[in-house]
N, C-alpha and C positions, 0 to 999 in steps of 0.2 A: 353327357360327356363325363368321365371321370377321372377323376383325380391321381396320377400316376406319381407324384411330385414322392411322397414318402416312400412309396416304391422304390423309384430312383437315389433316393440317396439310402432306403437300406441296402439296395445291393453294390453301390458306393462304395458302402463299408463293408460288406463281407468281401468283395474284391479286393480292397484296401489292407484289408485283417489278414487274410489268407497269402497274399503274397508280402507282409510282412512277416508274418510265420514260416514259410515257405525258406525267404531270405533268410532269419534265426536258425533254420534245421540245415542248411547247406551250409553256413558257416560254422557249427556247430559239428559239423560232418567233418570238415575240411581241418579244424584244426591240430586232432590226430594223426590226420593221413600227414599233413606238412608237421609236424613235429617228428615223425616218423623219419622225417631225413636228415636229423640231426642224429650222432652217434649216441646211445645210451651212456651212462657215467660208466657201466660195468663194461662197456667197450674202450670206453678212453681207458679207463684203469687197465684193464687188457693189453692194452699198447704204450703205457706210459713207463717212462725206465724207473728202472729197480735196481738199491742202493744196498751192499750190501755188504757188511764187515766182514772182512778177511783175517782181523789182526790175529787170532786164535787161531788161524789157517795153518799147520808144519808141514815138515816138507816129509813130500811123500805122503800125503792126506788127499782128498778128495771131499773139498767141503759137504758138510751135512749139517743138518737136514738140507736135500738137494732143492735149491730156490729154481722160483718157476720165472718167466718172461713170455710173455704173449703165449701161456696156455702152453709152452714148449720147458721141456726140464734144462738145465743148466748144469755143464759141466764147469767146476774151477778146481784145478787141480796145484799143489804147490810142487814142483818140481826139485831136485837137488843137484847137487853137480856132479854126480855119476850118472842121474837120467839124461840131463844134458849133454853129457860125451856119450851116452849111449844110443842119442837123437839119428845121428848121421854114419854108422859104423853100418851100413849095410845099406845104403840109398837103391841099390839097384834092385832089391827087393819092393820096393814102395813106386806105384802105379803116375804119382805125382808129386813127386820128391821136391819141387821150387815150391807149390801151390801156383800156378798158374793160371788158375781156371777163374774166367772172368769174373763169377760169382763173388769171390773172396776181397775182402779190405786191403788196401794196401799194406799196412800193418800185419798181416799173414803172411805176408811173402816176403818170409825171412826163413831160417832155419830153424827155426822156434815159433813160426806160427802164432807169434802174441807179441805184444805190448813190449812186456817185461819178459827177460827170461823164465827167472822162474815161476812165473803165473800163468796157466794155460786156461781159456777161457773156450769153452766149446757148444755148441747145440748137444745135449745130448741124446740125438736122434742116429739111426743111421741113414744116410741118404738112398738106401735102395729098395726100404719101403716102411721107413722108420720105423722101425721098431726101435727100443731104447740100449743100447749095448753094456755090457756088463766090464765095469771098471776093474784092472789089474794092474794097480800103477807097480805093482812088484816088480825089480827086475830080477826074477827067475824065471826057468823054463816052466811052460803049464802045460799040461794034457794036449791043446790044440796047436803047439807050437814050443821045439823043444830048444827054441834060439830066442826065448822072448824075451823083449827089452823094454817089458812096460807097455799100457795103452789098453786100446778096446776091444773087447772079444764081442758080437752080437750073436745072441744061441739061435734067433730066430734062423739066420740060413747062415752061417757061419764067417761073415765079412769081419777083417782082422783091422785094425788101424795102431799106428804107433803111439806114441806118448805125447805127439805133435796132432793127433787127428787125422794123420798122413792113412790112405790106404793101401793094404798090400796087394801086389799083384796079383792076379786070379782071383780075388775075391767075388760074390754078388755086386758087391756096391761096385759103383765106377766112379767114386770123385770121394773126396775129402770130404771129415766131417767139416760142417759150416761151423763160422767164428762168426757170433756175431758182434755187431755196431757195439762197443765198450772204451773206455776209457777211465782211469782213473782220477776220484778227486780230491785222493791223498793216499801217502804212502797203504792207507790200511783201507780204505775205500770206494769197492770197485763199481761203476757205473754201470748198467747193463740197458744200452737201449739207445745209448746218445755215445758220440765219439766225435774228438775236437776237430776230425774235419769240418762233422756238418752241427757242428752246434749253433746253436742261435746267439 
């Protein structure tokens, strides 16, 4: 008869050993994939608001160098009081002269489209297959429009918007540029990302 006793407990251990190792390589495994569902820093960065001095901003400028926000360009335009009389002098040309369209902030749906009068804060995309539109805050007549009163020309397919981000009638686009979520945190300091409805 022989002796199987050593037998038994080496393969004890190699069973023992192997499905500890085993356990070590699947949690090992598993720690990437579950950390993988956490946002990266360069994603929260991506989506966290951006702060950004205005004070050097005149009027009739169009902040530069153009600040980015979630990967998206940023229009902030300083307006004067002839852009502003010259806002609403032809509403019936413009496709959505209130802003009405569910999308937009409360704070848009005014006649100035913004916060403050004269700071206009916009996506600088166009909504009809974003491309980025090309800034005119001049009010004179240009090549594509010989009644301009300031705003955005886009060359990709020719959609026009006013100085409000309002769009003109017959255009490609069908809606107003987007305003997005801002607020200010002082006279010269404007928030892009957070706005006091929904702040915490």
């Amino acid at each position: 008869m022989t002796d199987d006793s050593g037998k038994t407990a080496r393969r004890r251990f190699l069973v023992g050993s192997t499905s500890v190792l085993g356990g070590v390589g699947v949690a090992a495994a598993a720690v990437p994939f579950v950390g993988s569902w956490n946002p990266s820093a360069e994603a929260r960065a991506a989506g966290a608001p951006v702060r950004i001095d205005i004070s050097n901003l005149l009027e009739g400028e169009l902040l530069g160098p153009i600040p980015a926000w979630r990967g998206r360009p940023i229009f902030v335009v300083r307006r004067g009081e002839a852009a502003l009389q010259a806002l609403n002098r032809d509403p019936d040309r413009l496709a959505d002269p209130l802003s009405e369209e569910p999308e937009q902030p409360g704070y848009a749906q005014n006649e100035f489209r913004s916060r403050r009068p004269d700071v206009l804060v916009l996506v600088g995309l166009c909504p009809h297959l974003f491309c980025s539109p090309t800034p005119h805050v001049e009010l004179r007549p240009q090549p594509f429009d010989s009644e301009w009163n300031g705003g955005f020309f886009c060359p990709c397919h020719g959609s026009r918007f006013d100085l409000a981000g309002r769009v003109y009638s017959g255009s490609p686009a069908s809606r107003n540029m987007e305003v997005p979520p801002h607020s200010f945190e002082n006279d010269n300091v404007l928030v892009i990302g957070v706005d006091e409805e929904n702040a915490a």
